[in-house]
KEDRENLO-276755 format. One record per residue (C-alpha): x, y, z; residue in one letter; residue number from 1. Coordinates in steps of 0.2 Angstrom, whole numbers. Layout:
<recs>
<<X Y Z> "A" NUM>,
...
</recs>
This chain:
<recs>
<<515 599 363> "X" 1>,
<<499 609 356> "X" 2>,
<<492 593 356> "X" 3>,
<<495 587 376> "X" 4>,
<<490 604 380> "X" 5>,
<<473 601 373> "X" 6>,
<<470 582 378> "X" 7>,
<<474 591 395> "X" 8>,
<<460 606 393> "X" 9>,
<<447 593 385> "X" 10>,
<<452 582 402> "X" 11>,
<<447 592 415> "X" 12>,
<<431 597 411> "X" 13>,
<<426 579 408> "X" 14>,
<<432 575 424> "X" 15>,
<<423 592 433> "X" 16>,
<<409 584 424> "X" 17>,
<<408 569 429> "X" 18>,
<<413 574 447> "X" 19>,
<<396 582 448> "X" 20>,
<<387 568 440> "X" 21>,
<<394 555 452> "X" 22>,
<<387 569 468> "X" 23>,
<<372 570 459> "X" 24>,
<<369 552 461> "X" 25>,
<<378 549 476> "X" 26>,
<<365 561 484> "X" 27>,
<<349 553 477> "X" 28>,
<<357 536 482> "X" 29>,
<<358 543 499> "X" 30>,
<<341 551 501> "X" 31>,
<<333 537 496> "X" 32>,
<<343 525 509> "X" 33>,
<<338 539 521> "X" 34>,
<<320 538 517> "X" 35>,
<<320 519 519> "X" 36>,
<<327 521 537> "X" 37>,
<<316 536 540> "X" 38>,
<<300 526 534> "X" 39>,
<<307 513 546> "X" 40>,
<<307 519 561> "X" 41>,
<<292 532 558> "X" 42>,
<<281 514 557> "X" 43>,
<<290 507 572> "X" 44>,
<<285 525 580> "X" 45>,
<<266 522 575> "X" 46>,
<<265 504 580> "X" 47>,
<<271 511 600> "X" 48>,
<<259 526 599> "X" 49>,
<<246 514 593> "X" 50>,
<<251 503 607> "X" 51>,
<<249 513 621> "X" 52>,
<<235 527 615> "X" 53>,
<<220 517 619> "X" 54>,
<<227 510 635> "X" 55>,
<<220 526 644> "X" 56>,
<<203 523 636> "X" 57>,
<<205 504 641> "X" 58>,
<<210 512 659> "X" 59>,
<<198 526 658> "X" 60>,
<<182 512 659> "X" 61>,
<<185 505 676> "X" 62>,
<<171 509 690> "X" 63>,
<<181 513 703> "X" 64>,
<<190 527 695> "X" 65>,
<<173 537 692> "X" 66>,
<<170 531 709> "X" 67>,
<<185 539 716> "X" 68>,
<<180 555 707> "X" 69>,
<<163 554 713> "X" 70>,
<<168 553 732> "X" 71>,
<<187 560 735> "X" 72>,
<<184 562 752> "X" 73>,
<<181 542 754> "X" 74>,
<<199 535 762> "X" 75>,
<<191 517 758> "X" 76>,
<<186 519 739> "X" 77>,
<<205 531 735> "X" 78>,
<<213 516 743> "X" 79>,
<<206 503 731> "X" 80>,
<<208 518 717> "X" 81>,
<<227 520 723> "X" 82>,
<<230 501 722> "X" 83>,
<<220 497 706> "X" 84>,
<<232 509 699> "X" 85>,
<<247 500 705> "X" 86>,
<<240 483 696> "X" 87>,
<<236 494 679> "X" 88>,
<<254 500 679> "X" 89>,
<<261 483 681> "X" 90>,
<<248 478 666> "X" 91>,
<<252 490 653> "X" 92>,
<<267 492 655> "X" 93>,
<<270 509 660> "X" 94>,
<<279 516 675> "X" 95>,
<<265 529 682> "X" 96>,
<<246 528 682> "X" 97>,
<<237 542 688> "X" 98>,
<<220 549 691> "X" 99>,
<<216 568 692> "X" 100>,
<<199 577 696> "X" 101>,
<<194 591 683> "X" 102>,
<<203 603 691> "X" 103>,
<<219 594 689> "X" 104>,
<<221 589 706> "X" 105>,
<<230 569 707> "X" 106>,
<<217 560 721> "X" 107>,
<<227 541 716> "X" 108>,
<<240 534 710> "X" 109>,
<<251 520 707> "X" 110>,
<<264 527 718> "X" 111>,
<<253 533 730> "X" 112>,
<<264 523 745> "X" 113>,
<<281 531 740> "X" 114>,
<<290 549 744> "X" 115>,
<<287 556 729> "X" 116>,
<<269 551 726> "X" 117>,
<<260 562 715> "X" 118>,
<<244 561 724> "X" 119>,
<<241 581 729> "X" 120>,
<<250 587 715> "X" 121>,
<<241 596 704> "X" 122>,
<<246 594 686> "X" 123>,
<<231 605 677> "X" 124>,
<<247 616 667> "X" 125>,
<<251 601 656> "X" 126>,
<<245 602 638> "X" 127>,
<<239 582 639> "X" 128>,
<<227 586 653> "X" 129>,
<<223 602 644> "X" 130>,
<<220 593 628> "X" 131>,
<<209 577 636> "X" 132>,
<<196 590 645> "X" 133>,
<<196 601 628> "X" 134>,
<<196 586 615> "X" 135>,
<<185 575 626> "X" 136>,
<<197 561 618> "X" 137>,
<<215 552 619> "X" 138>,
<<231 562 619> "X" 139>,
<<248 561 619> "X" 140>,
<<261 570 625> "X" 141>,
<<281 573 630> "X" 142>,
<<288 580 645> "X" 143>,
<<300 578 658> "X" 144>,
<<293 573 675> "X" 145>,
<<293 587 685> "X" 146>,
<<298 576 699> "X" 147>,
<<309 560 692> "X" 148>,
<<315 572 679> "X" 149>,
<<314 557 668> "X" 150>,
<<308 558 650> "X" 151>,
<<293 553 646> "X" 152>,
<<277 549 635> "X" 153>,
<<261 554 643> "X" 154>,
<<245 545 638> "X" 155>,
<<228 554 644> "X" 156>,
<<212 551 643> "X" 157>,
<<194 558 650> "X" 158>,
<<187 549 664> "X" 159>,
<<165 547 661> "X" 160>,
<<152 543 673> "X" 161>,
<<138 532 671> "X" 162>,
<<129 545 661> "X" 163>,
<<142 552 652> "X" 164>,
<<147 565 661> "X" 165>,
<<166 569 663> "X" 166>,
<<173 566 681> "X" 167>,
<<192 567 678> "X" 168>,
<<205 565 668> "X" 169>,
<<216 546 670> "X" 170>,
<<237 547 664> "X" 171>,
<<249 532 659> "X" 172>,
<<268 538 661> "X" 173>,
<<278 526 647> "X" 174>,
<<297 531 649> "X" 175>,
<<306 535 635> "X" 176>,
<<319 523 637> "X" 177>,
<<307 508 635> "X" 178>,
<<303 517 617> "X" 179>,
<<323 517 613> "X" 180>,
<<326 500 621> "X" 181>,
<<317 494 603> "X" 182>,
<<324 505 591> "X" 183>,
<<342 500 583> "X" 184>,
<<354 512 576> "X" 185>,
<<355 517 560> "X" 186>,
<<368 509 548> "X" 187>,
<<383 515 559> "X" 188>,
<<396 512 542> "X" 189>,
<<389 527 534> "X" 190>,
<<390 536 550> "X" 191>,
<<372 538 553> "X" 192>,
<<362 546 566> "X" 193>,
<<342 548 571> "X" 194>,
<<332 560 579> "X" 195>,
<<316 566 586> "X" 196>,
<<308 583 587> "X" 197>,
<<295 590 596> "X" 198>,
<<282 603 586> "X" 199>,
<<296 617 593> "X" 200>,
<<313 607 588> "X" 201>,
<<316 600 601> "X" 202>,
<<327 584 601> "X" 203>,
<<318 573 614> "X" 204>,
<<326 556 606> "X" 205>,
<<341 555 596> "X" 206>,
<<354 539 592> "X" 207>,
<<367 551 598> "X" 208>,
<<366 556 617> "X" 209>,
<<375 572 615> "X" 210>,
<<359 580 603> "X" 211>,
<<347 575 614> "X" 212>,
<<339 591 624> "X" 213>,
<<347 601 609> "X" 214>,
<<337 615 600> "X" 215>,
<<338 613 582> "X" 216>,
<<326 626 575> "X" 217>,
<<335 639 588> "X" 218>,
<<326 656 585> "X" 219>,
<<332 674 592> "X" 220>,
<<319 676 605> "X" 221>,
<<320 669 623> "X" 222>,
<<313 652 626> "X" 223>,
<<294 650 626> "X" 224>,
<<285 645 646> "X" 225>,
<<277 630 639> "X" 226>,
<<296 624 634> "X" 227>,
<<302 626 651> "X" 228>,
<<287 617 659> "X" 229>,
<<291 604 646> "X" 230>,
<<309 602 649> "X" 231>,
<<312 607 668> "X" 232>,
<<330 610 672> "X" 233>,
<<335 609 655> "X" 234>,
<<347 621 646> "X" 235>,
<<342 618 626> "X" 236>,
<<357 625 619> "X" 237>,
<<355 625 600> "X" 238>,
<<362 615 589> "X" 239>,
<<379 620 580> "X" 240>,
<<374 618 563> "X" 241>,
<<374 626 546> "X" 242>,
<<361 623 530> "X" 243>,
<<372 620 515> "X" 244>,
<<364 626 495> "X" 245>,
<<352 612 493> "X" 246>,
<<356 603 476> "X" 247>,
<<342 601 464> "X" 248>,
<<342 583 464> "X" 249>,
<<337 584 484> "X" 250>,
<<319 584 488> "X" 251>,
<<311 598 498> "X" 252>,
<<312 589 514> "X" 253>,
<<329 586 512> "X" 254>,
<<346 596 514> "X" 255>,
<<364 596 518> "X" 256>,
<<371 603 535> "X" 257>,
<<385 604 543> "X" 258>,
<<387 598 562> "X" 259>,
<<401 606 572> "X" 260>,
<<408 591 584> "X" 261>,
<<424 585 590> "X" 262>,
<<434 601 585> "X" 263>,
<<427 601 568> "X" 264>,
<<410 600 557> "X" 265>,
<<404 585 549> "X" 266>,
<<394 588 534> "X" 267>,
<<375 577 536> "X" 268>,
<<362 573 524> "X" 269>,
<<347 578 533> "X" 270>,
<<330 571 527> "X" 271>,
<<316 575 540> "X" 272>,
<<297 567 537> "X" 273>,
<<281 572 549> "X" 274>,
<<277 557 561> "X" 275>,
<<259 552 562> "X" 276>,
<<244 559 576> "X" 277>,
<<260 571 585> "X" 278>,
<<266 587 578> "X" 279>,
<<282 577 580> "X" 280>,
<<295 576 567> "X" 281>,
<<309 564 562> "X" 282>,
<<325 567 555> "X" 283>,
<<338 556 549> "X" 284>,
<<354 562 547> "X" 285>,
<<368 553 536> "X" 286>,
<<386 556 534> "X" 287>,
<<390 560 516> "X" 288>,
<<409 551 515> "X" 289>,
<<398 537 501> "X" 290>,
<<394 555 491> "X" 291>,
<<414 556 489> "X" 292>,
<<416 538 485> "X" 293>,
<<401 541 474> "X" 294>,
<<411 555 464> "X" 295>,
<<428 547 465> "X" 296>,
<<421 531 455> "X" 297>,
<<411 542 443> "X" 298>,
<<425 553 440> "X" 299>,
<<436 536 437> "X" 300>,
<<425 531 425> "X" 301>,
<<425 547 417> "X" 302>,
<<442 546 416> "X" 303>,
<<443 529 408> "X" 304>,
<<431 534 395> "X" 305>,
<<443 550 392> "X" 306>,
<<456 536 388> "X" 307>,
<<448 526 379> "X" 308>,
<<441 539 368> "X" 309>,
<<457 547 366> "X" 310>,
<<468 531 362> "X" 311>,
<<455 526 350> "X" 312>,
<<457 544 342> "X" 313>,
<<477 542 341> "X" 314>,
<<472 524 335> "X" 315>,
<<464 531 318> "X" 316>,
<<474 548 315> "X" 317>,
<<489 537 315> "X" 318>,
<<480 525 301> "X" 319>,
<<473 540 293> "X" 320>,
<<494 547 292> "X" 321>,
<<501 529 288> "X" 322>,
<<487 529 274> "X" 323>,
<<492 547 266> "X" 324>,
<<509 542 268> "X" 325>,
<<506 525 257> "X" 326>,
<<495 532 245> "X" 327>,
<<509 545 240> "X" 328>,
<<524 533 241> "X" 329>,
<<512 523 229> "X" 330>,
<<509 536 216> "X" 331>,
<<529 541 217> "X" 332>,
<<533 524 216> "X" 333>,
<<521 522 201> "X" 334>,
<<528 538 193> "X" 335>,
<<549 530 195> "X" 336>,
<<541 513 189> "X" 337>,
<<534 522 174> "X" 338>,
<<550 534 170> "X" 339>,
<<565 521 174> "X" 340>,
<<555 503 166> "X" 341>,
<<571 503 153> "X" 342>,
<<584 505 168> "X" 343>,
<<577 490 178> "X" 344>,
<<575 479 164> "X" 345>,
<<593 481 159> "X" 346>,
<<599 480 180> "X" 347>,
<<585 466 183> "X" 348>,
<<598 453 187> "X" 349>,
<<609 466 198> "X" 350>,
<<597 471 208> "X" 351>,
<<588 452 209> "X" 352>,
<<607 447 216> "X" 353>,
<<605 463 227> "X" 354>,
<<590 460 235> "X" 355>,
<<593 441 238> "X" 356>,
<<609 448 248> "X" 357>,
<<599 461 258> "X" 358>,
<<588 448 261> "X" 359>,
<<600 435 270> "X" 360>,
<<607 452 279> "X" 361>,
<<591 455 287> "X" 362>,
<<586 438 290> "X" 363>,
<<602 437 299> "X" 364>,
<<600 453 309> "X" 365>,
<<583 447 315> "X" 366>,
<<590 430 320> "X" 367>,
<<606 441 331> "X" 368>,
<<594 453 340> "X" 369>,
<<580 438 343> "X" 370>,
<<594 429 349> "X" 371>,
<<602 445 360> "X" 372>,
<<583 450 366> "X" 373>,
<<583 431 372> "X" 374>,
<<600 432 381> "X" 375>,
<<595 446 389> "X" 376>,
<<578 440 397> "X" 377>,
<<586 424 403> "X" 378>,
<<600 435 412> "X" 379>,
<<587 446 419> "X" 380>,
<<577 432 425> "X" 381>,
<<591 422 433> "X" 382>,
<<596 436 444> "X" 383>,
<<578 440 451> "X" 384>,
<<573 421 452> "X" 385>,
<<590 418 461> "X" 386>,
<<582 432 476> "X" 387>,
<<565 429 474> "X" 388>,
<<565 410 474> "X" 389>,
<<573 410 492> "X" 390>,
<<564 424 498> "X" 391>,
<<546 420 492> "X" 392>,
<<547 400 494> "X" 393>,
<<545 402 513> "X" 394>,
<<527 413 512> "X" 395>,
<<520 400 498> "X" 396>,
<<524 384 509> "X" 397>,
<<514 395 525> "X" 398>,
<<499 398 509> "X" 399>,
<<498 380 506> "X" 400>,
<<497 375 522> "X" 401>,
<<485 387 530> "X" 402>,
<<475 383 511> "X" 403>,
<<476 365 515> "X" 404>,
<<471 369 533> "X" 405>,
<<455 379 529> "X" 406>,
<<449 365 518> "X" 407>,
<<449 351 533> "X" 408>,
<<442 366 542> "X" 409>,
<<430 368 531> "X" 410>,
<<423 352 531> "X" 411>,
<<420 351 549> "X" 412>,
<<412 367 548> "X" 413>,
<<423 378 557> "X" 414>,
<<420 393 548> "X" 415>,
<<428 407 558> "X" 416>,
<<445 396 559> "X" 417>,
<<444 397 538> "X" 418>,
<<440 416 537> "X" 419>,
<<455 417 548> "X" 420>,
<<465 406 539> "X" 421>,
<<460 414 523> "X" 422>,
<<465 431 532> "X" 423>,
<<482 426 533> "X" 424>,
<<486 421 518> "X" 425>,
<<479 437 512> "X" 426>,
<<492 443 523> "X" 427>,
<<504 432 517> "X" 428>,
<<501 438 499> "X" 429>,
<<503 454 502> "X" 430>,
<<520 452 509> "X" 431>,
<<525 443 496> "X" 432>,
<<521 457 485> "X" 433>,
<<531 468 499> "X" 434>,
<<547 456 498> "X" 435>,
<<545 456 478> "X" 436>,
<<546 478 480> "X" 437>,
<<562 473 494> "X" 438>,
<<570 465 481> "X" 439>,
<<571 482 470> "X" 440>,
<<575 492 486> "X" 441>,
<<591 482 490> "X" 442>,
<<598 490 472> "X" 443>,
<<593 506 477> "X" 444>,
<<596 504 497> "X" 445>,
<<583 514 502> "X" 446>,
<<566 517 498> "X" 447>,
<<559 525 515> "X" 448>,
<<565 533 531> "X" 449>,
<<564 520 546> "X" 450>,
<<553 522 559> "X" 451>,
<<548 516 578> "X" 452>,
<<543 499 579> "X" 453>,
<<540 486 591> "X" 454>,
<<553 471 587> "X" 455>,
<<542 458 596> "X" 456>,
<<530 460 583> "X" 457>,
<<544 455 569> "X" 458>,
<<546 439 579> "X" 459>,
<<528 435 580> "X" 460>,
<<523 439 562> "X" 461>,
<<540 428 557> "X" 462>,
<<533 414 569> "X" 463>,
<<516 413 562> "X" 464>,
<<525 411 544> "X" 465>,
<<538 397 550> "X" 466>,
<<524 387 560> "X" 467>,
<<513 386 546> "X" 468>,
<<527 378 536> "X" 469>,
<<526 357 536> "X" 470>,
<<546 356 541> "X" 471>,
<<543 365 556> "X" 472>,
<<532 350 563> "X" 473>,
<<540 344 580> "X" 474>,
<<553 357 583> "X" 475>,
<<552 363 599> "X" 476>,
<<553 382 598> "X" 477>,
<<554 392 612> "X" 478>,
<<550 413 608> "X" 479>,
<<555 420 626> "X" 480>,
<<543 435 622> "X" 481>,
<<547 450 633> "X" 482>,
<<532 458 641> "X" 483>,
<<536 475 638> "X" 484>,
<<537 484 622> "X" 485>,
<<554 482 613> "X" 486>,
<<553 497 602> "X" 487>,
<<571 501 587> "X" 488>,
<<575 507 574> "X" 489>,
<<567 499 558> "X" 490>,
<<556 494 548> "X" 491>,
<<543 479 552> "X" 492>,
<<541 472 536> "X" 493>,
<<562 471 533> "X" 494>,
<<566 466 551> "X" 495>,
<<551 450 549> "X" 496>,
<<559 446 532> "X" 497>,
<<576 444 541> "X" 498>,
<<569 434 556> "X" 499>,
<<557 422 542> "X" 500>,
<<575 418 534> "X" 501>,
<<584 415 551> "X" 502>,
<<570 405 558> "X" 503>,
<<571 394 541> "X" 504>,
<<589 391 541> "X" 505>,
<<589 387 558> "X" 506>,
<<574 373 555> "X" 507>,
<<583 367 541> "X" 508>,
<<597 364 555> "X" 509>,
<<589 355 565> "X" 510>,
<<579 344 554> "X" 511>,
<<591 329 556> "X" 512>,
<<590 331 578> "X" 513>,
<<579 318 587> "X" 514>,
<<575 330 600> "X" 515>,
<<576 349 589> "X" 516>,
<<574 364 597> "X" 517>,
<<576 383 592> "X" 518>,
<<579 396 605> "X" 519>,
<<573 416 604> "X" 520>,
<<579 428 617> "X" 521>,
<<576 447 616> "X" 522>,
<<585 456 629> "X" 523>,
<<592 476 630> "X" 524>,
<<611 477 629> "X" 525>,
<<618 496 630> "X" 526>,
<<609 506 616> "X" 527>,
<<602 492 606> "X" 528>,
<<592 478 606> "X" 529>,
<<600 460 606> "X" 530>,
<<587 447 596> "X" 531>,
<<599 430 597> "X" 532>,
<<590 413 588> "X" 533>,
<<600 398 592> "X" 534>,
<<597 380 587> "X" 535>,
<<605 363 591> "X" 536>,
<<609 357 575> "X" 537>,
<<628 352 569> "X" 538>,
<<632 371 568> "X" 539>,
<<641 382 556> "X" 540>,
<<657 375 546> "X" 541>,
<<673 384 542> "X" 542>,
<<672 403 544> "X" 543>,
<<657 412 550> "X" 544>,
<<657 427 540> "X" 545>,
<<658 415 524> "X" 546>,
<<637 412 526> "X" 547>,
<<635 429 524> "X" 548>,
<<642 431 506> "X" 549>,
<<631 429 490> "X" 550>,
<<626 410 481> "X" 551>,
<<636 405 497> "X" 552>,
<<627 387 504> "X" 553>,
<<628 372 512> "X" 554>,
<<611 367 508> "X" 555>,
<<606 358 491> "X" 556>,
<<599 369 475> "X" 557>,
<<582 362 480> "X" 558>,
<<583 375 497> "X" 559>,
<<588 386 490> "X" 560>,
<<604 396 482> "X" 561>,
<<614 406 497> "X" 562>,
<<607 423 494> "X" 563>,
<<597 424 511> "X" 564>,
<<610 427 524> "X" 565>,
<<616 440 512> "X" 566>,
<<601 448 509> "X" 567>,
<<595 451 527> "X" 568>,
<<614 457 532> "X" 569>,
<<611 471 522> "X" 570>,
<<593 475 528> "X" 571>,
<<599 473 544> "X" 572>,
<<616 486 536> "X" 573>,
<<603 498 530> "X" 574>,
<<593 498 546> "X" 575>,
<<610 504 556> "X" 576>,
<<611 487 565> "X" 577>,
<<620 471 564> "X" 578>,
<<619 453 560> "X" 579>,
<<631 439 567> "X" 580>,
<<632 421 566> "X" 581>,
<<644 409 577> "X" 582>,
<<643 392 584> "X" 583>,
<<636 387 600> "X" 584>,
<<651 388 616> "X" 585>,
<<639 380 627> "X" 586>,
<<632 365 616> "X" 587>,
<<631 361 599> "X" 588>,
<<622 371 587> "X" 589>,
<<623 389 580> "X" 590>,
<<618 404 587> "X" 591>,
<<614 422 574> "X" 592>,
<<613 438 584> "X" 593>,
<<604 453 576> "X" 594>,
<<607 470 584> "X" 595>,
<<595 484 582> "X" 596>,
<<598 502 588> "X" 597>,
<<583 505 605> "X" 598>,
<<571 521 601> "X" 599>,
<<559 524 614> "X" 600>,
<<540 528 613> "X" 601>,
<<541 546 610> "X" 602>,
<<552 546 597> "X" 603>,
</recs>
């Protein structure tokens, strides 16, 4: 007991050990995936800003803009100024080109013709106009349009006169959305998302709709008069979130937070880099569900090294004893040799006799219990091969055939009818593996509480299994499928078990018919549901309930040894239900009826 105790105190802390190993690693592994996507989409951020910068300066060089500075009052020259515009928008690209005077004012623009022109409007509050008369150079800026309340990227740039001399200031409007249009989202398997901040944490672009406009530096203090000029109409409500410890294996740019959404918080790795020229910022924020994995396999393999250590410990302390042991039975035997050498030589001949007899004993014994071992392995395996045989012959046949289908498949090249095929029979295994755990449950008659399934789906699964079989080649079978729900009381795997064996027996019927055919009906009758398969084969002989009892057949040994009948009764027995068989009244043929109690939705 002492020593179960201890093997248990050395286990957990190998385990608390390498549980904070395998988050340790699990979190660099993350971090560094996060940088990759964050170094990603921070170039594909400085290839657009490096797209669209110089356009104002490209813009900026046309002679009738300075022109249109120079003489405002001129209708003739702001009406080739207001339709060069126009043509600049359509060549770059962006949805609003602008020109301002020093004072702000907009004397042109592309959509000078419509309602909301912004010719008039004075626009002298905006940082990027601020910034191009200050800097004397290109900027760039985000804003909502006070007007189309749009989001967008604001390009400026000063406006010189042959001389030098700054007349105005010239705008290209790029919308946001032809910014997102590009991006993709991050890896959506570890439940990824990306954002952008402006210089006050603002999130202005964001993989997840429900951040974007969201404050995630929230302060105490009311919202500063630049934000609201930036974001007209705009709420900001911070972001619900909480900064976990950050772990030492983190960098400083990186930590874990926890994101309340959907009635609860989902934990992030955060891992936020500065883009270039902007005093924008970009985080990417990745779920930490592969930290867990990353722990569970570390603690699994700290686990199996804990074993393996420990069985080769148990290994050698029980040589180590085995050896003590022999090296005192040797020195005791020595010592017995030495004291009674007299006493054997005189009973040499006795004992010889004695051991030859002992010896024929044991060999004896050994043959007996091989011999019982033997009987006893044979009894075993004939009663499980006598079930299993019947019961798993049906899903093999359906594996070769959908095996040998994917291989014509595959050589035409049909490559999603293969990875289909090859679902299946993963399928197809797997219940085989669940008919194999059946097989113990009829001993014990229970394994699990039923539940609320849909029987059509017990027909259909059963179908898919019969079809795939070569016998069922040209039998016409006819599924009468109802179109609503037929929900009983069961259990899906046990009910398709008992529909696979009914459909085989009922093919095997009617192999011998020129013209076979196998009905299905599912219809309600009182509280239960009535599922009856009828075939026009020759029908059953003698009594009925004779079918139903164990090794009872009419078949050859070949198809199979009279346990299926039996079998699915006492599924069908378990499940509360029954199952019937008869002969046909209106034709020839046989007709099973399986009962099942109904169970609605809700319950």
């Amino acid at each position: 007991m002492s020593h179960r105790l201890s093997a248990v105190l050395i286990l957990l802390p190998v385990l608390v050990v390498f549980w904070v190993l395998g988050g340790w690693y699990g979190l660099h592994q993350l971090e560094q995936n996060s940088l990759q996507e964050s170094f990603r989409y921070q170039q594909l951020i400085a290839s657009e800003l490096k797209r669209y910068l110089p356009l104002p300066g490209m813009v900026a060089e046309h002679p009738v803009l300075a022109s249109a500075l120079r003489h405002p009052d001129d209708d003739a020259v702001l009406l080739q100024a207001n339709r060069q515009m126009q043509k600049m928008a359509e060549i770059v690209g962006g949805s609003d080109v602008y020109l301002m005077d020093l004072c702000g004012l907009t004397i042109a623009a592309n959509n000078y013709a419509q309602p909301d022109s912004f010719v008039g409007n004075n626009y002298s509050f905006r940082p990027y106009f601020q910034e191009a008369i200050s800097n004397d150079g290109p900027t760039a800026y985000f804003a909502l349009g006070t007007q189309s309340r749009q989001r967008g990227l604001y390009f400026s740039h000063p406006v010189r006169g042959q001389r030098g001399r700054m007349l105005g200031v010239v705008a290209v409007k790029v919308l946001v959305n032809e910014l997102e249009s590009q991006w993709h989202r991050p890896d959506a398997q570890r439940k990824s998302e990306m954002v952008v901040l402006d210089g006050e944490g603002i999130a202005f672009l964001s993989s997840n709709p429900d951040w974007v406009y969201r404050d995630f530096e929230a302060g105490d203090g009311p919202l500063s008069a630049e934000l609201r000029q930036r974001y007209p109409g705009r709420e900001l409500r911070p972001i619900e979130w909480e900064k976990r410890d950050r772990p030492w294996v983190l960098a400083a740019n990186s930590a874990l937070v926890d994101i309340a959404g959907s009635g609860r918080a989902t934990e992030y790795l955060s891992v936020r880099t500065e883009l270039p020229r902007l005093d924008w910022s970009l985080q990417v924020m990745v779920g930490t569900r592969s930290v867990t994995l990353s722990r569970l396999g570390f603690a699994l393999g700290g686990l199996a090294l804990y074993l393996a250590g420990f069985l080769t410990w148990l290994y050698l302390r029980e040589r180590y004893r085995r050896e003590r042991e022999l090296a005192i039975r040797g020195e005791q035997l020595e010592r017995r040799v030495t004291q009674r050498t007299e006493d054997l030589q005189r009973s040499n001949d006795q004992l010889m006799e004695e051991i030859q007899q002992r010896e024929r004993t044991r060999n004896e014994l050994r043959e007996t219990q091989q011999e019982l071992i033997q009987a006893a392995k044979l009894a075993v395996l004939g009663q499980m091969s006598a079930g299993l045989n019947h019961e798993m012959n049906q899903p093999l046949t359906a594996i070769q055939g959908y095996a040998r289908n994917s291989r014509k498949f595959l050589q035409r090249g049909a490559t999603e009818t293969v990875d289909a095929n090859l679902s299946e029979i993963i399928g197809l295994c797997e219940k085989m593996a669940e008919m194999i755990r059946q097989f113990k449950v009829f001993a014990r008659k229970s394994e699990g509480p039923p539940s609320t399934v849909d029987m059509r789906m017990a027909v259909d699964a059963a179908l898919k299994i019969i079809r795939a079989q070569s016998s069922s080649e040209g039998v016409d079978i006819r599924w009468h499928r109802p179109d609503q729900p037929a929900m009983c009381h069961g259990d899906l795997n046990r009910i398709e078990q008992v529909m696979v064996n009914l459909l085989a027996n009922a093919v095997q019927a009617v192999e011998t018919q020129d013209q076979p055919r196998i009905t299905i009906d599912l219809e309600a009758e009182s509280d239960y549901w009535r599922c009856t398969v009828r075939d026009n084969g020759p029908g059953l002989s003698g009594d009925t309930e004779q079918v139903f009892e164990p090794f009872f057949t009419t078949k050859s040994m070949k198809q199979g040894l009279g346990l299926g009948l039996s079998i699915s009764r006492q599924i069908v027995d378990a499940l509360g239900g029954t199952l019937t068989g008869q002969n046909r009244v209106d034709t020839t043929g046989a007709e099973f009826v399986l009962k099942l109690k109904q169970r609605k939705t809700t319950e």
